[in-house]
MARBADREN-906145 format. One line per field, with one value per residue: chain; residue in one letter; residue number from 1; x, y, z of N, C-alpha, C in turn. Coordinates in steps of 0.2 Angstrom, whole numbers. Last residue first. Layout:
<sites>
c = (A; ...)
r = (A; ...)
k = (NUM; ...)
n_px = (X; ...)
n_py = (Y; ...)
n_pz = (Z; ...)
ca_px = (X; ...)
ca_py = (Y; ...)
ca_pz = (Z; ...)
c_px = (X; ...)
c_py = (Y; ...)
c_pz = (Z; ...)
</sites>
This chain:
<sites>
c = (A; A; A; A; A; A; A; A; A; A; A; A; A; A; A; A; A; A; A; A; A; A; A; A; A; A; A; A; A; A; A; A; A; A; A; A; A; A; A; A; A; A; A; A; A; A; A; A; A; A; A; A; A; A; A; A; A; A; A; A; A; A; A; A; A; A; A; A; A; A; A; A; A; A; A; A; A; A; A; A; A; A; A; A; A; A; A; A; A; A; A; A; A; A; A; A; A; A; A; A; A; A; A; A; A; A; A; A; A; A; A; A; A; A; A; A; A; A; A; A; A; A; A; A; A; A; A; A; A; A; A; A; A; A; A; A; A; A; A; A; A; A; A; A; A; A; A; A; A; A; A; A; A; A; A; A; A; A; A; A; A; A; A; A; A; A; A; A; A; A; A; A; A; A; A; A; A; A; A)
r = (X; X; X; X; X; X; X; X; X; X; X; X; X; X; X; X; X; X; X; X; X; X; X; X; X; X; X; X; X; X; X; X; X; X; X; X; X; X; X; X; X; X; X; X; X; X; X; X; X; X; X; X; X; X; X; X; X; X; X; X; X; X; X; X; X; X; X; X; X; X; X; X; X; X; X; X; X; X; X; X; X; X; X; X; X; X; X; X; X; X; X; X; X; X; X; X; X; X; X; X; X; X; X; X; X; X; X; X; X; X; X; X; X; X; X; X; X; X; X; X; X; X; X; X; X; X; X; X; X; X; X; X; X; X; X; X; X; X; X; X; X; X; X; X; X; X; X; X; X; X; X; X; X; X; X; X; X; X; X; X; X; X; X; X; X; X; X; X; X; X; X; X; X; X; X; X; X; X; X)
k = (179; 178; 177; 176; 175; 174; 173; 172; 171; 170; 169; 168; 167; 166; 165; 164; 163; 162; 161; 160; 159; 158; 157; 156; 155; 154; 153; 152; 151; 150; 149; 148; 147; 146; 145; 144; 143; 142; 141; 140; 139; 138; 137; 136; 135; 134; 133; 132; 131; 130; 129; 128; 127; 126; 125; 124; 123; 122; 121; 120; 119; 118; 117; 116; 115; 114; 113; 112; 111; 110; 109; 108; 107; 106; 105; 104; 103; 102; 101; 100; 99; 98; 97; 96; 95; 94; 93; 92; 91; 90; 89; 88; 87; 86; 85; 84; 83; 82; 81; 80; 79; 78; 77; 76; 75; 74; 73; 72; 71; 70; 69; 68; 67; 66; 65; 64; 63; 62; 61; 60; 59; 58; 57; 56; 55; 54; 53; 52; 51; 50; 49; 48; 47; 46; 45; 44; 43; 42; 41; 40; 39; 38; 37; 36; 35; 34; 33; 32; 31; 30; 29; 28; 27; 26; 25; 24; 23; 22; 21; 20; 19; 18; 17; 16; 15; 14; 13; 12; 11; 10; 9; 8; 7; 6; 5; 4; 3; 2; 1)
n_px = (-103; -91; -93; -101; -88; -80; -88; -87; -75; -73; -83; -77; -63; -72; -73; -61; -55; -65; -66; -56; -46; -51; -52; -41; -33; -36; -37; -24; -21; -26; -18; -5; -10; -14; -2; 16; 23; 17; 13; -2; -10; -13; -25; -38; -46; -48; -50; -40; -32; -27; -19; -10; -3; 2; 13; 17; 27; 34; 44; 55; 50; 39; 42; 30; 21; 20; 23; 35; 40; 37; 29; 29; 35; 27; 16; 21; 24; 11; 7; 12; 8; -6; -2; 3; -7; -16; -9; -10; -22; -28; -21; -29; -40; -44; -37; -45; -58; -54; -54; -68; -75; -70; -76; -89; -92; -90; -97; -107; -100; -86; -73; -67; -61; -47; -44; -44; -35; -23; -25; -23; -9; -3; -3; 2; 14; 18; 18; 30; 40; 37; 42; 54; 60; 58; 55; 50; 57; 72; 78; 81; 73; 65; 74; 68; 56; 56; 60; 47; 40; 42; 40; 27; 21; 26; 17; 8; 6; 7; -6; -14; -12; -8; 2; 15; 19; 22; 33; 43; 44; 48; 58; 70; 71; 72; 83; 93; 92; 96; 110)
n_py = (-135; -136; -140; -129; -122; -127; -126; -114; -111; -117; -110; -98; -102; -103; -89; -84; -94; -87; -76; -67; -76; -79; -66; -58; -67; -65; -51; -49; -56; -46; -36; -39; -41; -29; -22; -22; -11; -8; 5; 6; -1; 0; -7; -6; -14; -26; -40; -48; -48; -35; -38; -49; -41; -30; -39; -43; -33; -30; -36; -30; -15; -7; 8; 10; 10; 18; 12; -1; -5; -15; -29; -41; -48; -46; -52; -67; -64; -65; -77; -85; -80; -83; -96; -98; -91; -102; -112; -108; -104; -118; -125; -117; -118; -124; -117; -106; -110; -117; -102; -99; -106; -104; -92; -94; -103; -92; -79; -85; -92; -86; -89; -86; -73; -77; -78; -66; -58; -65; -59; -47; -46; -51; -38; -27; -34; -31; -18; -17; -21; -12; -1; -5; -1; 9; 22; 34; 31; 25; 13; 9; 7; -1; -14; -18; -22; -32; -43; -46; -46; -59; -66; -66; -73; -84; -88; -88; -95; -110; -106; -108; -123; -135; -144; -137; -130; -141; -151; -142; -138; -152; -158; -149; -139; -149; -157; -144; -143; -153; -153)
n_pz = (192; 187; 174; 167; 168; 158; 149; 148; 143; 130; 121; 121; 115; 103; 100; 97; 86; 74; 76; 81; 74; 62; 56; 59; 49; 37; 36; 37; 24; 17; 16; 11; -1; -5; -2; 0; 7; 22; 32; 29; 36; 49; 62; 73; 77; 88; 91; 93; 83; 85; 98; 93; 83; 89; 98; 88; 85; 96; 104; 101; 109; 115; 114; 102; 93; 84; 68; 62; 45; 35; 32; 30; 42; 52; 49; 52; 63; 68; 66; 75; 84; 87; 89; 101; 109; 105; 114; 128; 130; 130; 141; 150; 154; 164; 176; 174; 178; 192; 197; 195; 202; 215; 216; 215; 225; 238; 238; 245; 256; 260; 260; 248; 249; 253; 239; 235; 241; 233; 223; 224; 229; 218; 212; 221; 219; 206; 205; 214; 204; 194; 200; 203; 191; 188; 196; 208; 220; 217; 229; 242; 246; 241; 241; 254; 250; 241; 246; 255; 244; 236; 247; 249; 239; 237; 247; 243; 232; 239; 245; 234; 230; 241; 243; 239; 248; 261; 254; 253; 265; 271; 262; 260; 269; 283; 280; 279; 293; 299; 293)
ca_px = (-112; -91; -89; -104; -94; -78; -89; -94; -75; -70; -86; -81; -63; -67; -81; -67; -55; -65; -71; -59; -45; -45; -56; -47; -29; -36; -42; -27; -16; -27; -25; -7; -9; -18; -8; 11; 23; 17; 20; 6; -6; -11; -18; -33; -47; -44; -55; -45; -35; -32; -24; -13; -7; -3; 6; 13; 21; 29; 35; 55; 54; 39; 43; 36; 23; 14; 21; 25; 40; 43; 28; 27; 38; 33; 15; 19; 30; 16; 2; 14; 17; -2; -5; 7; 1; -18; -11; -2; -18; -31; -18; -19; -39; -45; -32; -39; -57; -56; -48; -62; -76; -71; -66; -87; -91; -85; -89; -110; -104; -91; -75; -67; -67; -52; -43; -49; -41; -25; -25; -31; -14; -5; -8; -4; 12; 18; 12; 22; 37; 36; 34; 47; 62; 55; 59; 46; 50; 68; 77; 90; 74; 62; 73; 77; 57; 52; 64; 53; 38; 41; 47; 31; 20; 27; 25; 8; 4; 13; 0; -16; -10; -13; -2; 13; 17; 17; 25; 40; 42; 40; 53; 67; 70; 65; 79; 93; 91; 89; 105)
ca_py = (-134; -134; -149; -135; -120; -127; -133; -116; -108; -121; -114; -98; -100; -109; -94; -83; -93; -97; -78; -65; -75; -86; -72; -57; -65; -70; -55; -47; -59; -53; -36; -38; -47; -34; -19; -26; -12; -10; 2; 11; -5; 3; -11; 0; -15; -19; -36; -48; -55; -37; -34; -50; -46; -27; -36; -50; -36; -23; -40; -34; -17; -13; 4; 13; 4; 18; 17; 0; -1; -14; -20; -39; -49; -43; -44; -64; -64; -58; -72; -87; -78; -77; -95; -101; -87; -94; -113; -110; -100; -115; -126; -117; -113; -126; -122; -105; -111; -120; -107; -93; -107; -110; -90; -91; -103; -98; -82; -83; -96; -85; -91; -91; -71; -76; -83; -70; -56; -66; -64; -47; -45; -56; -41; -28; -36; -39; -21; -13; -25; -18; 0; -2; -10; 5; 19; 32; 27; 32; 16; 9; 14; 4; -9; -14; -17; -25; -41; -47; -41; -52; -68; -65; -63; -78; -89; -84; -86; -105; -110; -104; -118; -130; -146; -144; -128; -136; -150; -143; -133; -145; -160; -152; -136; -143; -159; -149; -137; -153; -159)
ca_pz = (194; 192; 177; 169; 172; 163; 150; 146; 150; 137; 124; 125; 123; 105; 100; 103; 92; 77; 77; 84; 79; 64; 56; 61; 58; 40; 36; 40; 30; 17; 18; 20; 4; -4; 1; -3; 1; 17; 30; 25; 32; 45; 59; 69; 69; 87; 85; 99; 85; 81; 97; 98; 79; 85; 102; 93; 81; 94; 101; 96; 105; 118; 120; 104; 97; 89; 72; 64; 53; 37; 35; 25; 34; 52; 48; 44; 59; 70; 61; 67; 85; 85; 82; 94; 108; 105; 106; 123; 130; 123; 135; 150; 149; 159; 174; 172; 171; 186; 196; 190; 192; 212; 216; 210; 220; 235; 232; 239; 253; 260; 266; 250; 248; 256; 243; 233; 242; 242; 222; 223; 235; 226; 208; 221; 225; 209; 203; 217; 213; 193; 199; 209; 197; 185; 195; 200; 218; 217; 221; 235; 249; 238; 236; 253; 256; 238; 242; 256; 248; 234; 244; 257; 239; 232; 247; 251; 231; 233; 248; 238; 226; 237; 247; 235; 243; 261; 255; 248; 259; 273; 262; 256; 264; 284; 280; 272; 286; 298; 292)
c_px = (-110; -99; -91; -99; -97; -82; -84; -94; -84; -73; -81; -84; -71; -66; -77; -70; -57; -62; -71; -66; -51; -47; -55; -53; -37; -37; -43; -33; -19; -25; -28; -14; -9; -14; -13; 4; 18; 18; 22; 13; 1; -8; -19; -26; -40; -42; -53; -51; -41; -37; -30; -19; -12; -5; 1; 9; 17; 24; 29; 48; 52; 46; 43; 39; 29; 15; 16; 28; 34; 45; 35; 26; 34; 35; 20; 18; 27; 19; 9; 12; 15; 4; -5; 5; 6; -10; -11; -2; -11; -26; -21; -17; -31; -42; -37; -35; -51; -57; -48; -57; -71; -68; -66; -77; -88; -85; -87; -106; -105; -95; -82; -71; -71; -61; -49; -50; -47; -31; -29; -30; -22; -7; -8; -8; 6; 13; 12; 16; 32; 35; 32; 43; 56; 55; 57; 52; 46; 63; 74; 87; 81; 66; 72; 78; 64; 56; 61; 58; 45; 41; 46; 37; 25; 27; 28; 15; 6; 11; 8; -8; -11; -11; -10; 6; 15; 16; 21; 32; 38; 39; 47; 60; 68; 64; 71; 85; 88; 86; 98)
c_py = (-143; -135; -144; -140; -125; -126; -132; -123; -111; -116; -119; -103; -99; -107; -101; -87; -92; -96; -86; -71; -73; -81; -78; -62; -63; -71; -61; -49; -55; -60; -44; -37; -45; -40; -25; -27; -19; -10; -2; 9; 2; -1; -2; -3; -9; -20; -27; -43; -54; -42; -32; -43; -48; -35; -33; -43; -42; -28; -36; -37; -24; -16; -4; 6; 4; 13; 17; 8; 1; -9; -19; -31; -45; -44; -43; -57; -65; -59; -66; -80; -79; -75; -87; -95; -91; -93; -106; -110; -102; -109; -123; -119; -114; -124; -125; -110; -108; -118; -111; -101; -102; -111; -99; -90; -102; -101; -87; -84; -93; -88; -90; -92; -79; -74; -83; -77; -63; -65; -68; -55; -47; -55; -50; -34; -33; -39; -30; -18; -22; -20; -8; -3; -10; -2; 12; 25; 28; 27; 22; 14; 12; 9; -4; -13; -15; -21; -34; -44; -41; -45; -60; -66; -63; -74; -83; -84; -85; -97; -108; -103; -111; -126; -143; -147; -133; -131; -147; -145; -134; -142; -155; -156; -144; -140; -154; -154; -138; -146; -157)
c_pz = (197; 197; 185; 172; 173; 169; 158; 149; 151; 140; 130; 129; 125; 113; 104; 104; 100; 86; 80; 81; 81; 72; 60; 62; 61; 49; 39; 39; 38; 23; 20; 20; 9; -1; 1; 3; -3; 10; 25; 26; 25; 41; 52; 67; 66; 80; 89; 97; 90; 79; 91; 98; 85; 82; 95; 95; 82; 87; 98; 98; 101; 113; 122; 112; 101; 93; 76; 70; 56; 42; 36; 27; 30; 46; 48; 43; 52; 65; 62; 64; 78; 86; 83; 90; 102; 105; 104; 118; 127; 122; 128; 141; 149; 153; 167; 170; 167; 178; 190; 191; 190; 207; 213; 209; 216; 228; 232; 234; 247; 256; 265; 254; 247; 254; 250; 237; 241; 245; 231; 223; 233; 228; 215; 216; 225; 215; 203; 213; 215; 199; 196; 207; 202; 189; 193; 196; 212; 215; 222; 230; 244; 244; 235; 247; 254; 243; 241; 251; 253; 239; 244; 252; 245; 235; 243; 250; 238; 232; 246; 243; 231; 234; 243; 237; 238; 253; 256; 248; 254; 267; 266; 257; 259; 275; 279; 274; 282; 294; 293)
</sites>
């Protein structure tokens, strides 16, 4: 009973409490499970280098938490939060509208070279790095040169102009609700 009492209401309210609070949690879960890993795997091993880049990516996290305390960072760990929780819904839209773009690349190329490794998003990541104005797309796979041109145009435009210019201005408004 008071198991059942401590796991459903502390926890949850001390992670419900802050978000700083859920990252303490995570990384003592993570680190906890990392240690009897790393002596089951070889440390070049994939399940390792994944837990190692968990637990440095809550460590810069944790960093920041701290860097809290000082008047000059508070701000600034302030306007980063604020403009991640602004930016949630421009990053759900952006991954629509480069899924739609990926599957028109995927319909018109028939094998991309240089994408090795990442299997079935190898054409989200070359439409997500075009969108971001990496201009090296080949169109040799293609059997239709001007429409793929065209569908790269689009992808260019829609992303490196409407788009950008769309994240600059939420992280611009995000600034101004922080000042």
């Amino acid at each position: 009973m008071v198991l059942w009492e401590f796991s459903n209401s502390t926890l949850s309210e001390y992670l419900g409490k802050d978000i700083w609070n859920a990252f303490d949690f995570i990384f003592f879960a993570i680190y906890i499970a990392y240690i009897p890993l790393s002596f089951c795997y070889n440390p070049e091993d994939y399940v390792i280098k994944v837990f190692q880049c968990m637990i440095v990516v809550l460590l810069c996290v944790k960093f920041n938490f701290f860097l809290r305390i000082f008047d000059k960072f508070s701000f600034l760990v302030q306007m980063i939060i604020a403009v991640f929780y602004d930016v949630r819904h421009f990053i759900l839209y952006f991954c629509i509208i480069i899924s739609a773009f990926s599957i028109q690349v995927s319909v018109l190329m028939r094998g991309v070279d240089g994408h090795e490794g990442i299997g079935p998003v190898k054409y989200f990541v070359m439409t997500l790095r075009t969108s971001l104005g990496d201009n090296d797309m080949d169109e040799g796979n293609s059997e239709f040169k001007i429409l793929f041109w065209v569908i790269w145009l689009l992808i260019m435009f829609v992303g490196n102009i409407v788009l950008m210019n769309f994240i600059i201005a939420v992280v611009g408004e995000s600034y101004q609700k922080c000042m």
